[in-house]
Each structure stands twice: as C-alpha cells, then as structure tokens.
C-alpha positions as CSV (number, residue, x, y, z in Angstrom):
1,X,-90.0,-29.5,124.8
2,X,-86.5,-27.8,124.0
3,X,-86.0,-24.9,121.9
4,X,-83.6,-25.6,118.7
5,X,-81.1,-23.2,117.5
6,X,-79.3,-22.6,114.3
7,X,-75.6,-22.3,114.2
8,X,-72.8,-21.7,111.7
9,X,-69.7,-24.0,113.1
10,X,-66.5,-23.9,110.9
11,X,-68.8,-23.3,108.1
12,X,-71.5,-25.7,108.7
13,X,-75.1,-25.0,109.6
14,X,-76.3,-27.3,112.5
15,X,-79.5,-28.0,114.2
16,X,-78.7,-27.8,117.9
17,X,-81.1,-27.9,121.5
18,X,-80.7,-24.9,123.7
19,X,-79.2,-27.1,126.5
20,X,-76.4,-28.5,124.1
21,X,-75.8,-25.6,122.8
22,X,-75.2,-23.4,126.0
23,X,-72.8,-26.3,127.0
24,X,-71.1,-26.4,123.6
25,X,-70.7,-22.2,123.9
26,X,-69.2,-22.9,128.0
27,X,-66.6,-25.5,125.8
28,X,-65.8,-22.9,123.7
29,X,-65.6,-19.7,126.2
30,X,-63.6,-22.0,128.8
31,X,-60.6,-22.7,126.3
32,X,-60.9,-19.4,125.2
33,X,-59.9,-18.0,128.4
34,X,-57.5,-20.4,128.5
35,X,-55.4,-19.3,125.7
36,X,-53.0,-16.0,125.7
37,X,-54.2,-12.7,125.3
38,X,-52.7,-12.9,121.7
39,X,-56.2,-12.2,119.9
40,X,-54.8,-13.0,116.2
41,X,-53.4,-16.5,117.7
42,X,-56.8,-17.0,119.8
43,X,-58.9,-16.8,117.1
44,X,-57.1,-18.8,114.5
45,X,-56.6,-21.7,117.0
46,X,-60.5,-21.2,118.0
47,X,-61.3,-21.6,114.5
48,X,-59.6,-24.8,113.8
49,X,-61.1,-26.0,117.1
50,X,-64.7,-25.3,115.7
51,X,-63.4,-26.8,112.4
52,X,-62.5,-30.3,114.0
53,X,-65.8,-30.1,116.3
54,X,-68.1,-29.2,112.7
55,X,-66.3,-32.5,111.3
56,X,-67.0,-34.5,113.9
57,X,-70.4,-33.4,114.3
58,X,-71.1,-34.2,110.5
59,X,-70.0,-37.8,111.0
60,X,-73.0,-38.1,114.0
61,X,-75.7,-36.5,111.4
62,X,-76.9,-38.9,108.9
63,X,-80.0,-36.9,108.3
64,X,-80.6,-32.8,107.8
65,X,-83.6,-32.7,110.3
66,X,-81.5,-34.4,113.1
67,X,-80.8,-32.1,116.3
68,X,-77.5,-31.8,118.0
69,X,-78.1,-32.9,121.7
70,X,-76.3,-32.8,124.8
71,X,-74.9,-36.1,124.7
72,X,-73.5,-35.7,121.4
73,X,-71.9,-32.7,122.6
74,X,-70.2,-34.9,125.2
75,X,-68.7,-37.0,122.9
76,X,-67.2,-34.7,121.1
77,X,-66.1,-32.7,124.4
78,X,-64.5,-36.4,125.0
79,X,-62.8,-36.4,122.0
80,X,-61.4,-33.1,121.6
81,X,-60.3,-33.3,125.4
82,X,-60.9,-31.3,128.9
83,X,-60.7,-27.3,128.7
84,X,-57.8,-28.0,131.3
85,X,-56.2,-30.0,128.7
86,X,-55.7,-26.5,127.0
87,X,-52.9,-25.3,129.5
88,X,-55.0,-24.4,132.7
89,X,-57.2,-21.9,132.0
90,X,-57.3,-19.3,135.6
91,X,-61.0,-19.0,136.1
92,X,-63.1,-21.7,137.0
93,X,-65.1,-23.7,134.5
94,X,-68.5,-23.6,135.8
95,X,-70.0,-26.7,134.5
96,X,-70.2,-29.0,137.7
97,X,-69.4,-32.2,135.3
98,X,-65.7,-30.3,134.8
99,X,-62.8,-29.9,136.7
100,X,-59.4,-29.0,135.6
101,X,-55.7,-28.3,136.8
102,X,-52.8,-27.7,135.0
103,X,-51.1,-30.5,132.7
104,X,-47.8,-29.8,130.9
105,X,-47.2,-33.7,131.4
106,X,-44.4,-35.3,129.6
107,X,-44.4,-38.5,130.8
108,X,-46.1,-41.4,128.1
109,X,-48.8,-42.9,128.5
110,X,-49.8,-46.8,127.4
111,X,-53.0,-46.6,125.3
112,X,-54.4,-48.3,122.1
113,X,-54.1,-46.3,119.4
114,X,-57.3,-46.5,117.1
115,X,-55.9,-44.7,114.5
116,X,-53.5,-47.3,114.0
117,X,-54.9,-50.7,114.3
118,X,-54.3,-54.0,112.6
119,X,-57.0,-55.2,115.4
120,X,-57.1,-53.3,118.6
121,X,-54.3,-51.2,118.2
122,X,-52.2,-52.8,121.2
123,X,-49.0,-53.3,118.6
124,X,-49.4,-49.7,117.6
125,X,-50.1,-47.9,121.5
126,X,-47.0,-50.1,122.5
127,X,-44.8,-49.0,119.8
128,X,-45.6,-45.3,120.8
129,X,-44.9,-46.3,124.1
130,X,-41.3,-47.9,123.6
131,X,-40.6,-45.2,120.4
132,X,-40.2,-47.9,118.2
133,X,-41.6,-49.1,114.2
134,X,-45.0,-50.6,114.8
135,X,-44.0,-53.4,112.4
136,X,-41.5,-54.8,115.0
137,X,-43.8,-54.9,117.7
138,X,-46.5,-56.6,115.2
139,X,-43.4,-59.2,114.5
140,X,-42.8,-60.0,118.4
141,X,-46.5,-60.6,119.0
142,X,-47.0,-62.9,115.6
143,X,-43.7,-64.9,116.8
144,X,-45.4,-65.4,120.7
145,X,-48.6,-66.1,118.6
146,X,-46.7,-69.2,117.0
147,X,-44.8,-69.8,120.1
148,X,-47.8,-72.4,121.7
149,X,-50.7,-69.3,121.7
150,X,-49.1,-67.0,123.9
151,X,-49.3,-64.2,121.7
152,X,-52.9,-64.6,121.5
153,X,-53.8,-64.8,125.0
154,X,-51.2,-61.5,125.7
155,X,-52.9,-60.0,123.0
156,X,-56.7,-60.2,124.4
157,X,-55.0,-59.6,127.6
158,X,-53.5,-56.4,126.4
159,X,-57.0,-55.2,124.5
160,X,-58.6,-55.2,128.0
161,X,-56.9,-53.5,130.3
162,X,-55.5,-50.9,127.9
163,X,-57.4,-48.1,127.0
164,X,-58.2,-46.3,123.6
165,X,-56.8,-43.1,122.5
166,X,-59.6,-41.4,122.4
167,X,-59.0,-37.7,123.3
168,X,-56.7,-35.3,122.0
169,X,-55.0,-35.0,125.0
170,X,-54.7,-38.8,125.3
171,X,-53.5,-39.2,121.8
172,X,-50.8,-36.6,123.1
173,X,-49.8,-38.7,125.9
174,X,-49.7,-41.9,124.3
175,X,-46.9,-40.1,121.7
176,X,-45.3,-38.7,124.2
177,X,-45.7,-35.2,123.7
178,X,-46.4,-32.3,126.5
179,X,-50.0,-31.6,126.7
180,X,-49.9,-27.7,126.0
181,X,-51.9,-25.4,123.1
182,X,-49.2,-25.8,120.9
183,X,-49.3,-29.4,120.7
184,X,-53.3,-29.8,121.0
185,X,-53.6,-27.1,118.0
186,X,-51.3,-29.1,116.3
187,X,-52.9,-32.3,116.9
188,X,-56.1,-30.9,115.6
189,X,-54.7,-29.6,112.5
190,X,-53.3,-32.4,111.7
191,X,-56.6,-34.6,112.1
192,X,-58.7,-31.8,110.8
193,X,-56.4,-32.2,107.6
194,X,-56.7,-35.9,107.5
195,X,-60.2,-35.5,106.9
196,X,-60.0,-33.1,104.8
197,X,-58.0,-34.8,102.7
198,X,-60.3,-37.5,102.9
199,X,-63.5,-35.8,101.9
200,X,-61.6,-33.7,99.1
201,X,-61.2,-37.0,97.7
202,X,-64.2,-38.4,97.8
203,X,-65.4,-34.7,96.2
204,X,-63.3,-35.5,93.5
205,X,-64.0,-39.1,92.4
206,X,-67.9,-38.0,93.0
207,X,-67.2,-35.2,90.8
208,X,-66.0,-37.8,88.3
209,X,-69.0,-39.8,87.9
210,X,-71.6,-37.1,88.4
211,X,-69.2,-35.9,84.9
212,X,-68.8,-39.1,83.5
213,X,-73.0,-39.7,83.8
214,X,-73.8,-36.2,82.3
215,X,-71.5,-37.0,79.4
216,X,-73.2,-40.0,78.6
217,X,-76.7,-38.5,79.2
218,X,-75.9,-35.6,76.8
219,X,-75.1,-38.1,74.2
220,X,-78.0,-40.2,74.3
221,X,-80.0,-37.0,74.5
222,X,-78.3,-35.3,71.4
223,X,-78.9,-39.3,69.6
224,X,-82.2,-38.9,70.5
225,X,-83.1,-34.9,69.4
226,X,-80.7,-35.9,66.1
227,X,-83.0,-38.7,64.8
228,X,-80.0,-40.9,65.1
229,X,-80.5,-44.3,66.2
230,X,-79.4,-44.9,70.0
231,X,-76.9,-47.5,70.1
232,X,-77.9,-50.9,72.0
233,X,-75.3,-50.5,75.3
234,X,-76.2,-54.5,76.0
235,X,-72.6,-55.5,75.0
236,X,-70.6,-52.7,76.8
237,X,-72.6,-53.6,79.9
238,X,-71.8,-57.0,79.5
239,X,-67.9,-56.4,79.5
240,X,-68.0,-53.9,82.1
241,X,-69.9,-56.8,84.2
242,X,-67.1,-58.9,82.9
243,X,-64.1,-56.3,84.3
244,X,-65.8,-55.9,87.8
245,X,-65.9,-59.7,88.4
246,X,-62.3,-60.1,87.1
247,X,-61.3,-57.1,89.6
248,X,-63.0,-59.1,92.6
249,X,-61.4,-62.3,91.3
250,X,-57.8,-60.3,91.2
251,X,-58.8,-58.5,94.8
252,X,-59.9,-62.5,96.3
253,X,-56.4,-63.6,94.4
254,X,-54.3,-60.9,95.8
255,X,-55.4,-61.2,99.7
256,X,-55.3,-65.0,99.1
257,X,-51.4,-64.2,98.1
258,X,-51.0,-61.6,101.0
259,X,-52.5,-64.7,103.5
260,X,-49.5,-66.9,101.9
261,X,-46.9,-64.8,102.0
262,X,-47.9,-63.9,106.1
263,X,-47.8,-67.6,106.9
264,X,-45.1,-68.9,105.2
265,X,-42.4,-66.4,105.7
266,X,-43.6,-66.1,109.2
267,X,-43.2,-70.0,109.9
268,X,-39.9,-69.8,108.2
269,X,-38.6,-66.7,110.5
270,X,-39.7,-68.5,113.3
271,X,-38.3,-71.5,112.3
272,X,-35.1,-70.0,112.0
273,X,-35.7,-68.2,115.2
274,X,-36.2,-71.7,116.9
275,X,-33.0,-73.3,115.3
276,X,-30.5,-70.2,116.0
277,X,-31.7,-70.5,119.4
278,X,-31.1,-74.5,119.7
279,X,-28.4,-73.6,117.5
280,X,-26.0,-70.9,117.5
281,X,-27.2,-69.8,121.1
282,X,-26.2,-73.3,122.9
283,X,-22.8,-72.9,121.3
284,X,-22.3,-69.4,122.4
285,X,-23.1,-70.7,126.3
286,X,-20.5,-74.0,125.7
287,X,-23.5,-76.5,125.2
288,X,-22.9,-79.0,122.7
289,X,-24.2,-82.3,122.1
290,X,-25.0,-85.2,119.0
291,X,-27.8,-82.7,118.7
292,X,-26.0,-79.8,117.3
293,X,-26.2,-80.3,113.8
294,X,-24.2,-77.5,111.8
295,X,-23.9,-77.4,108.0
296,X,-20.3,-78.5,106.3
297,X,-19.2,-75.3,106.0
298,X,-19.5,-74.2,109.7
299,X,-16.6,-76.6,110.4
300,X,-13.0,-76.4,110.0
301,X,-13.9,-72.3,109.8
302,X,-11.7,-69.4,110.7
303,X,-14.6,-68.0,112.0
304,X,-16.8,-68.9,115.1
305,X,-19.9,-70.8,114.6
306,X,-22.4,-68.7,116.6
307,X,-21.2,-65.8,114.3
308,X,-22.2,-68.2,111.0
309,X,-25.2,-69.0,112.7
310,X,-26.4,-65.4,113.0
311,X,-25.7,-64.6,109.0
312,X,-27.4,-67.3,108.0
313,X,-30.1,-66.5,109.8
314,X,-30.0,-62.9,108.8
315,X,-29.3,-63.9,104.8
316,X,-32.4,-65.8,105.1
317,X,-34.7,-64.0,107.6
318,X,-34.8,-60.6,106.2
319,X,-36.3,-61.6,102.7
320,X,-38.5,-63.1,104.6
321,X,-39.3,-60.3,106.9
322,X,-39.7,-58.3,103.8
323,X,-42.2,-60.8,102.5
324,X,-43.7,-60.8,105.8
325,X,-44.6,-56.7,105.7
326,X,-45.4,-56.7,102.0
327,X,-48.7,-59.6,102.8
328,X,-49.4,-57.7,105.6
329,X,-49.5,-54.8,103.3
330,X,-51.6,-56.6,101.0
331,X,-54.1,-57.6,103.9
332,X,-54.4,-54.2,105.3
333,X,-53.7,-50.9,103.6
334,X,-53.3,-49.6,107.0
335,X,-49.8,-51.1,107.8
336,X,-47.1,-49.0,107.7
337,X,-44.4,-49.9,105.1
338,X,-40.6,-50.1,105.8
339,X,-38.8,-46.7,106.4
340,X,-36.1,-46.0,103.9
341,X,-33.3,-45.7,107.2
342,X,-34.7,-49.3,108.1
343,X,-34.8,-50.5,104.6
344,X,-30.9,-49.3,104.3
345,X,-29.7,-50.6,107.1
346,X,-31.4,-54.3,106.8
347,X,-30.1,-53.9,103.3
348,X,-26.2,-53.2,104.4
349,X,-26.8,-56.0,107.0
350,X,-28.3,-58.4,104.5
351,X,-25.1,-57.6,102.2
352,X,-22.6,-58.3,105.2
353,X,-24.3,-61.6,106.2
354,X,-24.2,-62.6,102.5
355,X,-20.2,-61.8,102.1
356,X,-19.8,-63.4,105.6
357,X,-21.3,-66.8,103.7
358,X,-19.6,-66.4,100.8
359,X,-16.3,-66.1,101.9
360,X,-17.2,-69.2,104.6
361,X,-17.6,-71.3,101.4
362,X,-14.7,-70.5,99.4
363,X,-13.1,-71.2,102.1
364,X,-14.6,-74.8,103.3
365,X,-14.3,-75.5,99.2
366,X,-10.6,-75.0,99.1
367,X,-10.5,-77.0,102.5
368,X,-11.6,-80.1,100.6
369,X,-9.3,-79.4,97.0
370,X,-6.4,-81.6,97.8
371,X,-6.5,-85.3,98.9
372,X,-3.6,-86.6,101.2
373,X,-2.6,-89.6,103.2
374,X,-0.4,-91.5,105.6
375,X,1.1,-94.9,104.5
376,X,2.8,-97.0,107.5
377,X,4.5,-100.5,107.3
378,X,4.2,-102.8,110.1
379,X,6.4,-106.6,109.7
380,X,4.4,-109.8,110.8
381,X,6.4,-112.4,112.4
382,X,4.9,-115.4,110.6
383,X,6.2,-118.5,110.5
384,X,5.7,-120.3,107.0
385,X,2.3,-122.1,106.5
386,X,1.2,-120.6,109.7
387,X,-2.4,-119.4,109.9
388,X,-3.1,-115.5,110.5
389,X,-6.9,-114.3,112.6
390,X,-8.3,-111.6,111.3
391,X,-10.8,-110.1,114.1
392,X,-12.0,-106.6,114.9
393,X,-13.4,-105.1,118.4
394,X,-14.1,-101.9,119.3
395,X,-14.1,-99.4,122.5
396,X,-17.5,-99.1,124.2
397,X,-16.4,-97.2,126.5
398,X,-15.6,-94.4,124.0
399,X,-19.0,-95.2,122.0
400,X,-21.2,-98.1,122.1
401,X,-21.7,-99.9,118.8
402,X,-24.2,-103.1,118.9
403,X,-23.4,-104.2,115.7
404,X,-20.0,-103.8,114.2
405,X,-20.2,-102.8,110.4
406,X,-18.5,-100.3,108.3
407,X,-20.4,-97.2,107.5
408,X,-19.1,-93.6,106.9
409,X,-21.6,-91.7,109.6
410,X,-19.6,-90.2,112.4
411,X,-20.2,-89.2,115.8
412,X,-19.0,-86.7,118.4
413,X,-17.4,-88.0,121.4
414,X,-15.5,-86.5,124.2
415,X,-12.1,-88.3,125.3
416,X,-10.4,-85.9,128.2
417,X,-12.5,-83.1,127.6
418,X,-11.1,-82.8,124.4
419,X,-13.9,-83.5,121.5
420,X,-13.3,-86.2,118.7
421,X,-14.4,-87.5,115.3
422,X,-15.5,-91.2,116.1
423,X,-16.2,-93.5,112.9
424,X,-16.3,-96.9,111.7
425,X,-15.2,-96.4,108.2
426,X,-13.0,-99.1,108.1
427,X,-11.6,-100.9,104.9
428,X,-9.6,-104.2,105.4
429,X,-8.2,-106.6,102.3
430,X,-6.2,-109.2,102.1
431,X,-3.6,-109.6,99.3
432,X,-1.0,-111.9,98.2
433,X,2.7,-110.8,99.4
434,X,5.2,-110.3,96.7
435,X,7.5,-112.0,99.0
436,X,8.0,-114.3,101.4
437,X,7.1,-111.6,104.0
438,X,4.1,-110.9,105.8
439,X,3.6,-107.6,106.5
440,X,0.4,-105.0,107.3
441,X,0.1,-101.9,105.4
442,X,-2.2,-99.1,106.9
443,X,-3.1,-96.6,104.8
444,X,-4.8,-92.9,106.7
445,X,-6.5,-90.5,104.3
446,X,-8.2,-86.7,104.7
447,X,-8.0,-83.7,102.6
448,X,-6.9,-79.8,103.0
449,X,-6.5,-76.7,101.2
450,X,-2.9,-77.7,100.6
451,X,-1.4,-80.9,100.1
452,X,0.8,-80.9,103.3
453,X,-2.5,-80.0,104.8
454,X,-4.1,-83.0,104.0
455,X,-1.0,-85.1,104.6
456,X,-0.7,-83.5,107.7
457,X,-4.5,-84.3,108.8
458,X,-4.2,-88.0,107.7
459,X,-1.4,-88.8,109.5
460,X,-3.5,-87.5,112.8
461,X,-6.3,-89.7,112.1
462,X,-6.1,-91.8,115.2
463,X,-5.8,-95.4,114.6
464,X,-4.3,-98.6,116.6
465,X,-3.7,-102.4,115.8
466,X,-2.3,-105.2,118.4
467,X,-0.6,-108.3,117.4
468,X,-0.9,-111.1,119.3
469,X,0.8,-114.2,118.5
470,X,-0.3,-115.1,115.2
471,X,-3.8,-112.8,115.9
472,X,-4.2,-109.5,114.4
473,X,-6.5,-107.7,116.4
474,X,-8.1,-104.6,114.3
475,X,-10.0,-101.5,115.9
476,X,-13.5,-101.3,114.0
477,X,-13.3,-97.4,114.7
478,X,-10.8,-94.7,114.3
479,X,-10.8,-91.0,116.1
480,X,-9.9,-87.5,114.3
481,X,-10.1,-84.1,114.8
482,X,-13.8,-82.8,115.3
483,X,-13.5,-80.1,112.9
484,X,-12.9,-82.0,110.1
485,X,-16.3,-84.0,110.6
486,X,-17.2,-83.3,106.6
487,X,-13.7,-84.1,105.2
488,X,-13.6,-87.2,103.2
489,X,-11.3,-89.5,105.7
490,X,-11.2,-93.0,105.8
491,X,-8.8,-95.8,106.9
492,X,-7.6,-98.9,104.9
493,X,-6.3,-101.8,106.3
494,X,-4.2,-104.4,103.6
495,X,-2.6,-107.6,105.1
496,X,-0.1,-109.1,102.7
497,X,0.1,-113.0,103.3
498,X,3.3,-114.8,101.6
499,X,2.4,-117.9,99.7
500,X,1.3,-120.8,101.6
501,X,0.0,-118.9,105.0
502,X,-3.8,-119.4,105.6
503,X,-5.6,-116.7,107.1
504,X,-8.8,-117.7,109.1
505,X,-11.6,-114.3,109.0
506,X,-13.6,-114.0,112.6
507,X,-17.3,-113.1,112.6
508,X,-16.8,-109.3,113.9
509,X,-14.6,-109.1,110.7
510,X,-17.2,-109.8,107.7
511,X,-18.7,-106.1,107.3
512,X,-15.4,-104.5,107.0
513,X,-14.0,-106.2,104.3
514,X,-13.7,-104.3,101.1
515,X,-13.8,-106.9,98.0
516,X,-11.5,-109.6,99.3
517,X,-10.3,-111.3,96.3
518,X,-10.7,-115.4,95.8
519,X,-10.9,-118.3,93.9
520,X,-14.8,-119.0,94.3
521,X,-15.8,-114.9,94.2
522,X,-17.5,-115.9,97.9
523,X,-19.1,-112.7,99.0
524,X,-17.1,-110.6,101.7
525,X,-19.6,-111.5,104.3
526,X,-19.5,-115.1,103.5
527,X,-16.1,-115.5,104.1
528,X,-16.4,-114.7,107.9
529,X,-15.5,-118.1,110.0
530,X,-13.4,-119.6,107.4
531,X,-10.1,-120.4,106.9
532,X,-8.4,-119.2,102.9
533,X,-4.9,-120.4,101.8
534,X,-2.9,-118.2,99.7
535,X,-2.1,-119.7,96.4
536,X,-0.1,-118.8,94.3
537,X,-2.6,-115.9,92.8
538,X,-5.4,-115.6,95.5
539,X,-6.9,-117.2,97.9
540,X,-9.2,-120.5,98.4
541,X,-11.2,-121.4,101.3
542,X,-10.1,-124.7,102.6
543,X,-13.3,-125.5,105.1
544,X,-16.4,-124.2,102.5
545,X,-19.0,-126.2,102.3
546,X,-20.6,-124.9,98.7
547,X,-23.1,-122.9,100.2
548,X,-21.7,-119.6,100.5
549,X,-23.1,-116.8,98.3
550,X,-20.9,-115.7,95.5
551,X,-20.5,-112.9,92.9
C-alpha cells in the first residue's frame, strides 16, 4: 500500500504515489542546482519545466481517480531529458538509476524525428542531419522507391537502426544545436506552446458548440414556455445529414486527387530522370549511339545538347515537382510546403529553362525557312539506239541494308571518326531528252535560315554515280552532315534518253523510281527487268508480256 499525495504542477492538481513523487521532486531539485544562481531566471525556467511535465502528465491521465506512478514519472524524465542534460549540475544526483557529466555537444546526431513524420520520420531525422528541406529528401527516397524497390528496402532499413527523437536533449542533437539551458528552455517553450496552442483551439471550437447547443436549447425552451408550436427539425436534419456525407464524399475525392497527382507527377519526374540520364548524361561523357534519340530542335543548335537536355527537363520537372508536394500536401497536412526562397528560385530557374527553349525553337524554325539545292550536269556518251542499265547498289560496309527501297528514315553512321547522315531517299526518273544528247541531271536539296545556307548544305549532301560502258551504276544512299538529321534533304536523279535509246531498269532499281512516265501507265515497280524505248513522247516497254500492273 502507497500513500498518495496531492500536487499543484504548472497549475494542475495531480494524484501522485509517495515513491513517484519523491523521484519527481529529486528531478526537479537536481536541475535546479544545475542552473545559475540567477533566482529570477531559475524560477521562470523551473516553471516552464513543470508546465511541459503537467502537459505531459495530462496526456497519460484519461481518468480523475488515476495515480501518477513511478514509471510514468520515468517516461516523462525520458522525455524531458537527464538532469545532466541541463549543463552539468556540480553535486551528485543521488538517484542510483542517474548519472550525469557535462554535455555542451555540438556535434549532430542521426535520429527519427517523430514530430515530423510522413511514416517513421527517417526523411525528416535525415534532413536535420544534412540541414536540408525535408521535401527533397522525401523526393530521393520516392525516386529509389520507383528505382526497382530500393527505396523501400533503405527505408525499413533506415526505420530500424535509427532511433526516435525522443528526449529534449535528443531532439537538440538531432537539429544540431549545443545541449545547454538556453537551448533545453527553449526547446520546451516551444513545445509547451505547441500544445498550447493546440488545446486553446480545441477550447475554442468546444466553446462553439457548447454556444451553438445552448442557443438552440433556449429557443425550443422559450417555443415551448410561449405556447408556440415547436418547429418539426426532421428536414434541417435531413440536409445537414446531406452536407456531412457530401463533405466525406469531397474529403474521399480530394485524397483520391492527392493519390493522382503523387503518382503521376512522380512517374513523369522519374521518367525524365531516367531519359536525361540515358540522354543528356551519355552525351556529356562522348557516348553516342542509334539510341540517342534527341528532339528536332536539339540539332543544328548553337547550343550544346546536354545543356537542352537539362531545360527541358527542368521546364517540365518542376511543375511536376510542384504537383508532386501539393498531393503530398493533400495526403498529409503534416508536409511541409515549399519555402518562398525555394519557390523563387525554382521559379527564376523554371523561367531560364523556358527562354533557353524558346529561343532553341526560333532558332531550329528559321533553320528550316528557306529551301535550296545543287543542280549538276553530267554528259552520257551514248551511241544512237544504244541501250542504257539502270541499277543501284549500296555500301554495306558503311550500313547494311537487306532490302534496297527508298524511304526518308535516316541513320547515324561513323566514316573516320567523323559522324554522318546516312539515307536512302533516293528519287530516280527517266525523261525524254530535248536533244539528241544523253545526259544525267542530279539534283541535291536541304534547307537553312538563309538561302545561301541551304544552297550551301545541298551542295554538301554527299552523293556519287559511276558510268560504266553503257551502265549507270546509282548509289541507293547518300551521306550529309549529322546535324542536319531533321532538314528536309533529298536527292533526285533524272536521266534524259534522246529519241530512239532504250533503257533496260535492273531489279535493285524498282523502289527508287519516282513515277516513271510510259505508254501503258505500268507501275514503277513493274517496270524493273524490262527494257522501254524512247518514242517520240515517252517510253514503251518492248519485252512486256501484259501482265504488269498499271495505273
């Protein structure tokens, strides 16, 4: 059997065993001796220190007739920290379970913080630890969590070994701070504050309906002393019913909107995580490949790619990142929002990335504003009624095509170290010569910011031709300058044939020809491995047998 005791702590009355008591009043002697002689400072510091210990105590009593005992004492003795926590107090404490020496300690700490916690508080302890927003840290660990689990597992990991923030002097060391009165007083006021705050609230809005219910008890009262009929309430019960469901629906709605906004504008900031890595961060160490794929603007640009890559991913992932914070915020009221130096600063970077895109595209749109080309003549020494080949063959040794057909994809190649524009867009026609010589006309076009320009890049389009007796042997590819992958270039090939002169198509010719004209409108394809004589307007096949395909 224990004798109980009344007390009066920060101006609550407790119930409290001897034995808890006597340790509570060592607590309170031993950090009293620990403090200056200064007894105006002492006391008020003492009283905010029996304050945040009467607040605590109040959250362990749930009924009136409940006793304080020593283990609850401990606890709170735990929470509000060591009496050498209080800067080394001279005489011994003389509670055997005690020991203290001096700690002005500087140094952080790695805890949880509890205070602070989306789950565990790891993000928050390790944010304290490297000084940084807890948002960011929250950010890295959602973009390991993506990144094949690993977030998850160094999460749990994390929640293990590290410790809570539990003490006052903990929660010191966690921030940072020396652990010394000033600091520990602070830290109290601040929490003893916090709560206050907290239940001054709660007074109020309690305050609010106790008011609310006597006014509508005084006027049913006053209908019923009055004679006056009372007023059937079924309806206004019924749409207040009404409102709260509509309020849960909106609440159900809003997290469901806060859950959308976390996944998508995470997936798409670590999408564009992944592709400025495989991106812009292969170009910056010199990797390239068929598998860098850069927008049409990025190329034929004054500046470098890796420097494009990084505003568009900043033009794109801060409204993200923004989206990301504000469903977090709608998840948990607890997460912190944006500071205004961070907000200003994303802000000014968000505004540099977007001029830095802006002024990439004007300038890849005047890049494509004028259209030049490159027209060269080339004699054929044919002798009258002599028969021209037409055939095409390409370079496998520069890139390997199975099939040869004209399309407008191109490629990247490398030709002594020096990186190329490799396509097969090929045009080749065959026309009637307006005289009695046979002649080749190649025609090269591109497009600049300038006419000259896009003279000038057509006639650097890369393109070769051999004559061979009476064989013309075409090249089914031509080569350009890499940057200007996205220009519209082309070649055309035209043979003019006099009167008279048959020309025979081979097979690896039939899918570059570009609407041969003849007398049967036989498809291009179908006129592969025949021979056409020139009439005197257009050609006719001499060797058909009526079952090509025609127009």
């Amino acid at each position: 059997m224990n004798k109980t005791i009344n007390i009066n702590l920060g101006g609550f009355f407790f119930h409290i065993d001897e034995i808890a008591y006597q340790k509570l009043k060592r607590y309170l002697e031993s950090i009293s001796r620990s403090l200056s002689d200064d007894p105006q400072g002492k006391n008020e510091i003492i009283a905010d220190i029996e304050a945040r210990i009467s607040e605590l105590l109040s959250e362990k009593i749930t009924d009136a007739r409940q006793v304080i005992n020593e283990g609850d004492i401990e606890d709170i003795i735990k929470i509000m920290g060591q009496p050498e926590d209080y800067a080394g107090a001279e005489e011994e404490y003389n509670d055997a379970s005690y020991s203290y020496k001096r700690n002005n300690s500087t140094g952080k700490k790695l805890f949880r913080d509890g205070d602070d916690k989306f789950l565990g508080g790891v993000a928050a302890g390790i944010a304290h630890y490297f000084d940084v927003d807890t948002i960011w840290i929250r950010l890295g660990l959602l973009a390991l969590f993506f990144g094949a689990g690993f977030g998850v597992i160094l999460y749990i990991i994390l929640w293990i070994l590290l410790p809570e923030a539990k003490t006052t002097a903990e929660k010191l060391q966690m921030e940072g701070e020396p652990v010394n009165i000033d600091n520990i007083e602070k830290k109290i006021r601040e929490e003893f504050n916090n709560v206050s705050e907290n239940v001054t609230e709660f007074a109020n809005k309690a305050s609010e309906k106790f008011k609310d219910g006597a006014n509508e008890f005084s006027e049913k009262m006053n209908q019923t002393f009055s004679g006056k009929p009372v007023k059937n309430n079924g309806l206004q019960d019924f749409i207040n019913t009404i409102g709260k469901i509509i309020l849960v629906f909106f609440k159900v709605i809003g997290k469901f909107i806060g859950i959308l906004l976390v996944f998508i504008a995470g997936a798409v900031i670590l999408s564009l995580i992944i592709g400025g890595f495989s991106v812009g961060s292969l170009e910056i160490l010199n990797v390239n490949g068929e598998f860098l794929q850069y927008p049409p603007f990025f190329y034929d640009a004054i500046l470098p790619k890796w420097v494009l890559t990084l505003a568009a991913f900043l033009l794109i992932g801060i409204p993200f990142l923004i989206l990301f914070v504000l469903g977090l915020r709608i998840l948990s009221s607890s997460v912190k929002k944006i500071s205004k130096p961070t907000s200003l600063t994303l802000l000014g970077i968000w505004v540099i990335a977007l001029l830095t895109m802006i002024f990439t595209g004007i300038e890849y749109g005047t890049s494509h504003v004028n259209d030049g080309q490159f027209i060269k003549k080339t004699a054929l020494n044919i002798i009258e009624k002599d028969t021209i080949n037409l055939k095409m063959i390409n370079d496998d040794e520069i890139y390997y095509r199975h099939n040869l057909r004209r399309n407008s994809s191109k490629q990247q190649v490398e030709i002594d170290g020096i990186n190329k524009l490799y396509s097969n867009n090929i045009n080749v026609d065959v026309k009637k010569s307006n005289s009695n010589e046979a002649y080749i006309i190649l025609q090269k076009e591109s497009s600049g910011k300038t006419r000259y320009n896009a003279n000038w890049n057509a006639e650097r389009i890369e393109y070769k031709y051999e004559i061979i007796n009476n064989t013309i042997v075409l090249d089914a590819y031509y080569l350009s300058n890499f940057k200007n992958i996205w220009k519209n270039e082309e070649v055309n090939i035209t043979v003019y044939i006099p009167e008279g002169n048959t020309v025979y198509f081979d097979h690896s010719i039939k899918n570059f020809l570009d609407d041969v004209k003849n007398e049967t409108d036989i498809y291009d394809k179908d006129m592969a491995n025949h021979h056409f004589i020139m009439t005197d307007t257009t050609l006719k096949c001499t060797d058909c047998t009526g079952n090509e395909k025609t127009i």
